[in-house]
VEXDREN-2710 file (C-alpha; in Angstrom, 1 decimal):
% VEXDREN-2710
k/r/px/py/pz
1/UNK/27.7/60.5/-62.8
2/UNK/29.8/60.1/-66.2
3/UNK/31.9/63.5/-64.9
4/UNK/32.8/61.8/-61.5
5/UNK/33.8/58.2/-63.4
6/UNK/36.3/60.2/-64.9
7/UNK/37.5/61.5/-61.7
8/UNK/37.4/57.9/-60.1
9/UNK/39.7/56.6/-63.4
10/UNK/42.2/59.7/-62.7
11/UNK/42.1/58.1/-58.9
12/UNK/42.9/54.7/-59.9
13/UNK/45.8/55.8/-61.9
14/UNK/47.4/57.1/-59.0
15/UNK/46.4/54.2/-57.4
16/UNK/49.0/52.5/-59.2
17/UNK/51.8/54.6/-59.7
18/UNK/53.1/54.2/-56.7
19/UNK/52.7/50.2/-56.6
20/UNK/55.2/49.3/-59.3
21/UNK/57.5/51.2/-58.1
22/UNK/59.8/49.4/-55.8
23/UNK/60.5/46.7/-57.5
24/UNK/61.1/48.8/-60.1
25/UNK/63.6/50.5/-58.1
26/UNK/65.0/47.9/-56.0
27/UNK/67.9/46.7/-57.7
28/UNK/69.7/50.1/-57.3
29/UNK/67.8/51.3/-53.5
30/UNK/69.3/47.9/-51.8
31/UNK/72.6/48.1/-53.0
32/UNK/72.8/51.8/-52.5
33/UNK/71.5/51.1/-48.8
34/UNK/73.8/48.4/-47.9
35/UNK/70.7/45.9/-46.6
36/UNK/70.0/42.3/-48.5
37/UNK/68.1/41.4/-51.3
38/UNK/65.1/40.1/-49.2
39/UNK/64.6/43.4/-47.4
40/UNK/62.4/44.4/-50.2
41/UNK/59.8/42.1/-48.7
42/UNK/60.1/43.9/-45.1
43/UNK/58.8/46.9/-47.3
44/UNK/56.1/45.2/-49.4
45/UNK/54.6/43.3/-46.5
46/UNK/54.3/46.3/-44.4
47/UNK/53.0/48.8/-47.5
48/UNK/50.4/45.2/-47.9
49/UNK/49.5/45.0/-44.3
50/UNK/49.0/48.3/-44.3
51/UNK/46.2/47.8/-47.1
52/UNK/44.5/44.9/-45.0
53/UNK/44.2/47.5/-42.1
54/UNK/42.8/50.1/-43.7
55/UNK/40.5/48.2/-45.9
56/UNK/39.1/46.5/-42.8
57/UNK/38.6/50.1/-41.5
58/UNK/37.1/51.8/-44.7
59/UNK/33.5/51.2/-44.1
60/UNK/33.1/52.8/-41.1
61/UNK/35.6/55.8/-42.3
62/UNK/33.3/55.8/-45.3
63/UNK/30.0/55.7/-43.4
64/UNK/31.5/58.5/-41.4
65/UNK/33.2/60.8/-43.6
66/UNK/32.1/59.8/-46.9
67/UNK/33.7/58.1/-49.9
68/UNK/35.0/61.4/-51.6
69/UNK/36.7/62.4/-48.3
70/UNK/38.1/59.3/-47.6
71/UNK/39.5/58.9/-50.7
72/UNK/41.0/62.5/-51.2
73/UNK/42.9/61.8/-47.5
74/UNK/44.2/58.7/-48.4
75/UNK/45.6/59.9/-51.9
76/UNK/46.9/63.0/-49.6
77/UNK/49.0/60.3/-47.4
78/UNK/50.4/58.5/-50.1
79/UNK/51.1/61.6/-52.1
80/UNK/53.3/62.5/-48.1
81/UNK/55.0/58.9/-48.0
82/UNK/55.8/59.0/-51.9
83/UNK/57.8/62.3/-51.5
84/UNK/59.4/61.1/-48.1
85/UNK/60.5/58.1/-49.9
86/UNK/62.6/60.3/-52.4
87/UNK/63.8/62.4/-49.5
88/UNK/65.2/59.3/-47.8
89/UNK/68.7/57.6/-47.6
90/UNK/68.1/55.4/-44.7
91/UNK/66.5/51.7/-44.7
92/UNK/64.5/52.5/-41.9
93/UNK/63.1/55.9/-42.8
94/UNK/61.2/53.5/-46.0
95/UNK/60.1/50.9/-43.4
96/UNK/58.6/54.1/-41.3
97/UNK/57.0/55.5/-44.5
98/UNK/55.9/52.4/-45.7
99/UNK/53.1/52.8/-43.3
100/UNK/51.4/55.5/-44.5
101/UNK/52.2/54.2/-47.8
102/UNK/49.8/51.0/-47.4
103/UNK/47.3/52.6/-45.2
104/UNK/46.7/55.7/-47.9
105/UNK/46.3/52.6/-50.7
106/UNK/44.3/50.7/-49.0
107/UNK/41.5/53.1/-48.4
108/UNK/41.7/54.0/-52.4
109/UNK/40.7/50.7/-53.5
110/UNK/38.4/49.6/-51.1
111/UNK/36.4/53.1/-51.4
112/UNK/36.3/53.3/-55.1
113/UNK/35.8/49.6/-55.8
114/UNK/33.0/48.9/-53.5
115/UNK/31.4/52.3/-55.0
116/UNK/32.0/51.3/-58.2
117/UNK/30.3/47.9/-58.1
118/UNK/26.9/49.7/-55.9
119/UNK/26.8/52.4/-58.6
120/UNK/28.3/51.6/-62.1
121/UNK/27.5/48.6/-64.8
122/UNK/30.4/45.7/-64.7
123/UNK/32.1/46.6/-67.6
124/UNK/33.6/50.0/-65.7
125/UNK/35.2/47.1/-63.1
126/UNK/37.3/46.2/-66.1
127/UNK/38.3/49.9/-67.0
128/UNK/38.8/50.8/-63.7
129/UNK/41.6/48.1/-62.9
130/UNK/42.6/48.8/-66.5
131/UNK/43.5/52.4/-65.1
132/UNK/45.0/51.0/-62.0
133/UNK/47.3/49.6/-64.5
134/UNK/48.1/52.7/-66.9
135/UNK/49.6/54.1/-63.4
136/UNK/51.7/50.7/-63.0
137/UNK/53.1/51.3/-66.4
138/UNK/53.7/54.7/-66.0
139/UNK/55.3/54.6/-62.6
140/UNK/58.4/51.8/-63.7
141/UNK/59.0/54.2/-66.9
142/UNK/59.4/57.6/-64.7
143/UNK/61.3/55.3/-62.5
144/UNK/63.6/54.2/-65.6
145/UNK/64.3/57.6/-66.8
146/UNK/65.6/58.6/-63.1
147/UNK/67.5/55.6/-62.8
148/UNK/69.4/56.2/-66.3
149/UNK/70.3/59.4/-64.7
150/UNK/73.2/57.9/-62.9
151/UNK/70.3/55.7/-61.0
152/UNK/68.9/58.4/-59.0
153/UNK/65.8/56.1/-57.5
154/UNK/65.2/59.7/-55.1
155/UNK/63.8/61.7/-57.9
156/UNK/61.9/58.7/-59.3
157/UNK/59.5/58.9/-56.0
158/UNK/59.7/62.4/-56.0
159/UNK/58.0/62.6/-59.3
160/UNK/55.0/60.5/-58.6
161/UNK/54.9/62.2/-55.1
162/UNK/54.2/65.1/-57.4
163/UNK/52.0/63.4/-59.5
164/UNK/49.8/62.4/-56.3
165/UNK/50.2/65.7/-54.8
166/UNK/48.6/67.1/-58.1
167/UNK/45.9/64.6/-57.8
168/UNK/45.2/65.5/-54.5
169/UNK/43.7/69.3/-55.6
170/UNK/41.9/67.8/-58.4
171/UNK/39.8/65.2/-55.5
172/UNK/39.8/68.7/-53.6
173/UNK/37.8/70.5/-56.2
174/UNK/35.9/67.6/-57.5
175/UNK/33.7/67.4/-54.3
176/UNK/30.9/69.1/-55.7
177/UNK/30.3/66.2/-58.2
178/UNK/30.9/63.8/-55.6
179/UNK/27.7/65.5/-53.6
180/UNK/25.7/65.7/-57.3
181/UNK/25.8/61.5/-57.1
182/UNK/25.1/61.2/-53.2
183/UNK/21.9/63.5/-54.4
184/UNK/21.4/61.2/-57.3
185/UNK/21.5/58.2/-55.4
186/UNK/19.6/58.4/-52.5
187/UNK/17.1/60.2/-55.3
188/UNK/17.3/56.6/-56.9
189/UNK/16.7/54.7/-53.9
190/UNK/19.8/52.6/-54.4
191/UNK/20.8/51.2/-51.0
192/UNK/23.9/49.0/-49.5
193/UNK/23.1/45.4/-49.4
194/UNK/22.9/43.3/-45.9
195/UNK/26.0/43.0/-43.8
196/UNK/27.5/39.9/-42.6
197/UNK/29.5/38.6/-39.9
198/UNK/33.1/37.2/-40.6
199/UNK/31.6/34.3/-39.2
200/UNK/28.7/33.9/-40.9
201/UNK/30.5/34.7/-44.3
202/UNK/32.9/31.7/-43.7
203/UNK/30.3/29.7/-43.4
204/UNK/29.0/30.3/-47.1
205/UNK/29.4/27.6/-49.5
206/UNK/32.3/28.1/-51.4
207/UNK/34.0/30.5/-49.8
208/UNK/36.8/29.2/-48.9
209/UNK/37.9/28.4/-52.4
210/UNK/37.5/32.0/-53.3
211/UNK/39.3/32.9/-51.0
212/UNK/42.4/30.9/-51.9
213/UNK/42.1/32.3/-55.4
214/UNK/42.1/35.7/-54.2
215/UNK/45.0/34.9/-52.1
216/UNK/46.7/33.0/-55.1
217/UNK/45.8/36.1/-57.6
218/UNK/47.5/38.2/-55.6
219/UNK/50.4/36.1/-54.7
220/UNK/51.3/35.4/-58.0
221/UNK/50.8/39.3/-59.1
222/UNK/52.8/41.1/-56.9
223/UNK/55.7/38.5/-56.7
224/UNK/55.7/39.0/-60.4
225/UNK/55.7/42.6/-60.1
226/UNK/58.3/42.9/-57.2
227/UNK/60.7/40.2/-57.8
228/UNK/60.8/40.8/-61.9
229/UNK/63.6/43.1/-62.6
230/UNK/65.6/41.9/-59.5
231/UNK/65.4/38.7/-61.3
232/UNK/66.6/40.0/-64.6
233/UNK/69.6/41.7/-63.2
234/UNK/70.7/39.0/-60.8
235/UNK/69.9/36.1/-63.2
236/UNK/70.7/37.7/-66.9
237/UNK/72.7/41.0/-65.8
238/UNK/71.0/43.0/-67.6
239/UNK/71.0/46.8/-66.8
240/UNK/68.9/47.8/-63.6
241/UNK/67.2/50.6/-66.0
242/UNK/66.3/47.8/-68.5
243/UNK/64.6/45.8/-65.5
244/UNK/62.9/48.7/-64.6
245/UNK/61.1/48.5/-68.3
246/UNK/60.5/44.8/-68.1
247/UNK/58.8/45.7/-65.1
248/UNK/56.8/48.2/-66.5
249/UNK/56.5/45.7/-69.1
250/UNK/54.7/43.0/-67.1
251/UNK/52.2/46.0/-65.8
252/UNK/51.5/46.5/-69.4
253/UNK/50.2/43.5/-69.9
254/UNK/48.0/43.9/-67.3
255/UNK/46.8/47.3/-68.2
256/UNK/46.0/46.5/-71.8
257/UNK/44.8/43.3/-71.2
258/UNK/41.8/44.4/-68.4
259/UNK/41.0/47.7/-71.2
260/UNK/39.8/44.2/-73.5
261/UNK/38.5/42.4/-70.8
262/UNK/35.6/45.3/-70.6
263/UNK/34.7/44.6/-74.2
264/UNK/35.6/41.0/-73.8
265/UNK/32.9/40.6/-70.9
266/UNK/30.3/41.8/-73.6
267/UNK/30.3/38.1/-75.4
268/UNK/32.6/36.2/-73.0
269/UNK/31.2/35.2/-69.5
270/UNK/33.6/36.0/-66.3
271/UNK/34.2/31.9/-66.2
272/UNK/35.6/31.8/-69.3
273/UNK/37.6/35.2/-69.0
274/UNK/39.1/33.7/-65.9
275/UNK/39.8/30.4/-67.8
276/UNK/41.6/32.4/-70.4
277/UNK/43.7/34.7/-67.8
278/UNK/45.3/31.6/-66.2
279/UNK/45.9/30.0/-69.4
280/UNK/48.1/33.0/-70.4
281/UNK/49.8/32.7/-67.2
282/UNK/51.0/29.1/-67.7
283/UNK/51.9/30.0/-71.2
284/UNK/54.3/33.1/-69.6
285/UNK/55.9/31.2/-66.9
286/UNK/56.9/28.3/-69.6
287/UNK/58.5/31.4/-71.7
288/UNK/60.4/31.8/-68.4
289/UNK/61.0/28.7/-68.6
290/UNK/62.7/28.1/-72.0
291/UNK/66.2/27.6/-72.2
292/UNK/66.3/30.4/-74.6
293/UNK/68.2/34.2/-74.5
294/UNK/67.4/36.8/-72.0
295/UNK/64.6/38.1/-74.3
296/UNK/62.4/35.7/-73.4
297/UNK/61.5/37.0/-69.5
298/UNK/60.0/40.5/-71.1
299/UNK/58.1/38.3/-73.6
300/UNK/57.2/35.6/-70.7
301/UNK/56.6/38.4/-68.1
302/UNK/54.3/40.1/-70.7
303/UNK/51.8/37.6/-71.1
304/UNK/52.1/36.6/-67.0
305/UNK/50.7/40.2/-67.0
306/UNK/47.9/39.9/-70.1
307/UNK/47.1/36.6/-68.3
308/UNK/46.4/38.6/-64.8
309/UNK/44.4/41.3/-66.6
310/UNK/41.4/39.3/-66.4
311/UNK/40.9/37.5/-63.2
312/UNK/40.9/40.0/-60.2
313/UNK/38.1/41.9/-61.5
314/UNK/35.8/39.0/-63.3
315/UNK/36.4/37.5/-60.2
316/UNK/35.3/40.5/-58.4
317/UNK/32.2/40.8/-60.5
318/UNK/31.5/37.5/-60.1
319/UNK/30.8/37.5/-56.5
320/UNK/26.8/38.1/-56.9
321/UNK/26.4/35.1/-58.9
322/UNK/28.4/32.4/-56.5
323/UNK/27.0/33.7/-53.6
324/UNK/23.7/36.0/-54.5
325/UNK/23.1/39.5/-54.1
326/UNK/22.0/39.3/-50.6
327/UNK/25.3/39.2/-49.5
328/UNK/27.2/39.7/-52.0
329/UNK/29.4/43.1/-50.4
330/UNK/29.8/41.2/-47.3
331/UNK/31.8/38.6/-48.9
332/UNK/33.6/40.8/-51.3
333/UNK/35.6/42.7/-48.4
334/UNK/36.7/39.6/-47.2
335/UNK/37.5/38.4/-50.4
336/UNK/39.8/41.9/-50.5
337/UNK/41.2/41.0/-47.4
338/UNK/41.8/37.5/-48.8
339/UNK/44.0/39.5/-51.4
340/UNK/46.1/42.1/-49.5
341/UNK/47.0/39.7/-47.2
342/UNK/48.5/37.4/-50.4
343/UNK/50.2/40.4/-51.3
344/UNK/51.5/41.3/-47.7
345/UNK/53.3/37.4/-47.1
346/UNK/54.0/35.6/-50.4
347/UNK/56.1/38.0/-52.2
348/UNK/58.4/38.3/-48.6
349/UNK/58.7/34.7/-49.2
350/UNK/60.2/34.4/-52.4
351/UNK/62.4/37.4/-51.3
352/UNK/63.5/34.5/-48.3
353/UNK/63.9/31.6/-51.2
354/UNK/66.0/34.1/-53.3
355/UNK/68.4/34.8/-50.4
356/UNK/68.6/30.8/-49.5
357/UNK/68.2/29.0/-52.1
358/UNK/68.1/31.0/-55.6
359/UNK/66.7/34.0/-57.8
360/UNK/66.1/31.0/-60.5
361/UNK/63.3/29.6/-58.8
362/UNK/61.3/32.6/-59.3
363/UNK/59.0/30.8/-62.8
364/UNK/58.6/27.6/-60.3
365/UNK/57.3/30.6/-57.7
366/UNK/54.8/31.8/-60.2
367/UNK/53.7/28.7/-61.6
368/UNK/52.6/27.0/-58.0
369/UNK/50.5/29.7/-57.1
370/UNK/48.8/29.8/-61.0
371/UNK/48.2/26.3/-60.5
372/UNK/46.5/27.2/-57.3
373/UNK/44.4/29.6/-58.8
374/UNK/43.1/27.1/-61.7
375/UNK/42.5/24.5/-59.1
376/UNK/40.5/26.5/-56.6
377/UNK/38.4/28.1/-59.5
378/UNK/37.4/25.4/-61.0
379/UNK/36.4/23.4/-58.1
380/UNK/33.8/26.3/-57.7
381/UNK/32.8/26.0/-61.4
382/UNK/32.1/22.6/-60.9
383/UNK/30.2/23.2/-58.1
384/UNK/28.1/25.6/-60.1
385/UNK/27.5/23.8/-62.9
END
């Protein structure tokens, strides 16, 4: 099983190249395209709702065809929409690909995550979101280095189209070990817990209130990454390939800040870790905040990102414990669901407020939905204790 964790951490990473990536890029794509600022959300929220479909659909693909195959697909259609993207010039060719875009993604995370948690100890959640991240990070610095070539955003996607397309022989030859662990695990007896209702889910104590802070999480995450470096160059004027670092910056954060969450998780309880996640965020957004020089949103938008690293996944692993094993997958896709569908409206929204009212209010942005996220937590802590 070690041999196909590996594989599973290669997946992740492409997981996440592509999702830094236009906001990364966006600075240079909307000008070059002629559309507003806010258009960015038309892409996000379709790549996002794209996500809530498929992840909706992924047990019974996965049921059907099998995790392995559903996976290798999925990174197959991103790898497709990633090299379309760089073969595009026209607004509506990205909405079109955009598609295909959310809908490979979606399947990734909701196969991998769901057979990580069945089949692996809680620490690998932490490493595997940590490798999520190393392709966040990686993805706004390819995306740099195209853009310093007189801002050629085209070749940026064609590069991690590459990247996927690479990936997507390596899931092909990998099968084998993916058919070793289905022979290992029914060998073990290990079997999917019960399945709930929608219905009967929302009935659970407590759910609810997860599933604000899921939707918060995710709110507050992918405005930060989207909105970042459009915020830098609109606000500061700083270069659009030096927003594309602060970007990659803010993933950073994240990436290095979930690898020490899965040795942080050893002595610190998944309360606590969230605890100290949200606290980072408030101390980022007050960097923001400071009536200091430009340096301070890399710095601030750093530690918005370590303060992120640990919440979605302790979160995530926390699920048994709130609502008991019995159940405990039921009410973790919906608590996905939850997520995708913060990422599909809330960064849009801010796109709206930036076009309206102003970029500026982009640390006011963040710092709601943090507040939502320590609010709703806690009330479950308190409920628990």
């Amino acid at each position: 099983m070690f041999k196909l964790l590996i594989i599973i951490y290669i997946a992740f990473i492409s997981l996440g190249l592509p999702d830094s990536l236009l906001g990364s890029a966006w600075p240079v794509i909307y000008k070059e395209l002629a559309v507003p600022i806010s258009y960015a959300g038309i892409i996000q929220m379709i790549i996002a709702g794209g996500t809530v479909i498929s992840s909706l659909l992924s047990a019974r693909m996965i049921k059907k065809f099998g995790t392995a195959r559903v996976t290798t697909v999925s990174v197959a259609l991103t790898a497709a929409a990633l090299l379309g993207f760089g073969l595009s010039h026209n607004f509506i060719f990205l909405v079109l690909l955009a598609i295909p875009l959310g809908l490979g993604a979606g399947s990734i995370d909701a196969a991998l995550n769901n057979f990580v948690a069945l089949h692996y100890e809680a620490k690998h959640m932490n490493w595997l979101h940590s490798f999520w991240g190393v392709g966040t990070f990686i993805g706004p610095m390819i995306m740099s280095f195209w853009l310093a070539q007189n801002n050629n955003w085209n070749f940026g996607y064609l590069t991690i189209g590459g990247l996927q397309t690479i990936l997507v022989i390596v899931l092909i030859i990998s099968l084998p070990l993916w058919k070793q662990a289905d022979s290992e695990i029914e060998k073990n007896g290990k079997k999917e817990r019960v399945s709930l209702s929608l219905k009967e889910i929302i009935k659970l104590p407590n759910v609810k209130r997860v599933l604000i802070a899921f939707f918060s999480y995710c709110a507050i995450e992918w405005t930060a990454g989207l909105w970042v470096g459009t915020y830098a160059v609109e606000k500061y004027g700083v270069l659009s390939e030096t927003a594309a670092r602060w970007t990659s910056i803010y993933f950073l954060g994240i990436t290095l800040g979930r690898f020490l969450s899965g040795f942080f998780a050893i002595k610190i309880s998944n309360k606590n870790l969230v605890r100290l996640g949200i606290l980072s965020q408030f101390i980022g957004i007050l960097v923001l905040l400071l009536p200091v020089s430009v340096w301070k949103v890399p710095v601030g938008i750093m530690l918005v990102g370590f303060g992120c690293a640990p919440i979605f996944p302790s979160m995530l692993h926390r699920t048994p414990q709130i609502f008991g094993d019995r159940v405990s997958q039921s009410v973790m896709g919906v608590q996905m669901a939850a997520a995708y569908i913060g990422t599909t409206f809330m960064p849009p929204l801010f796109g709206l407020i930036a076009d309206y009212m102003s970029i500026g209010l982009f640390p006011f942005y963040l710092l709601f939905w943090a507040a939502l996220i320590a609010i709703s937590t806690e009330f479950v802590n308190g409920y628990l204790d």
